[in-house]
C-alpha positions, 0 to 999 in steps of 0.5 A: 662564852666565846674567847673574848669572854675568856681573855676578860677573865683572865685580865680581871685574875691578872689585876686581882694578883697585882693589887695583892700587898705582900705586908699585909696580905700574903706575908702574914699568910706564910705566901711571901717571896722570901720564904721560898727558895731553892727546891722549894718553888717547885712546889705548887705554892711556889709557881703560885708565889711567882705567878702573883710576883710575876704579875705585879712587875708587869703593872704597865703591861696590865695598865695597856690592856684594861684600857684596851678592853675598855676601848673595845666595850666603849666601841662594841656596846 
């Protein structure tokens, strides 16, 4: 596993929080951005929340690199 390997992983982590609805999937799970504020996102749960939040707003980011990775599996085999 070399660091290539990694940085797919990572990539697939990324677009497995974007795709997250928040009204069907993290609100009725109590892991919606409304319930946490102030000293509350601090806690783990609350990196956790904006972590999810985070990746969703760099949607066109994410875009760029899957067809970047794409590119390169095209190229490499």
């Amino acid at each position: 596993m070399g660091l290539w390997m990694l940085l797919e992983g990572c990539l697939l982590l990324a677009n497995a929080l974007a795709i997250l609805n928040e009204d069907r999937f993290l609100a009725p799970r109590g892991w919606s951005f409304q319930e946490f504020s102030g000293v509350r996102r601090n806690s783990f749960k609350g990196q956790i929340i904006g972590l999810i939040y985070a990746t969703q707003y760099l949607r066109v980011l994410l875009i760029i690199l899957n067809a970047l990775c794409i590119i390169v599996k095209l190229v490499s085999g």
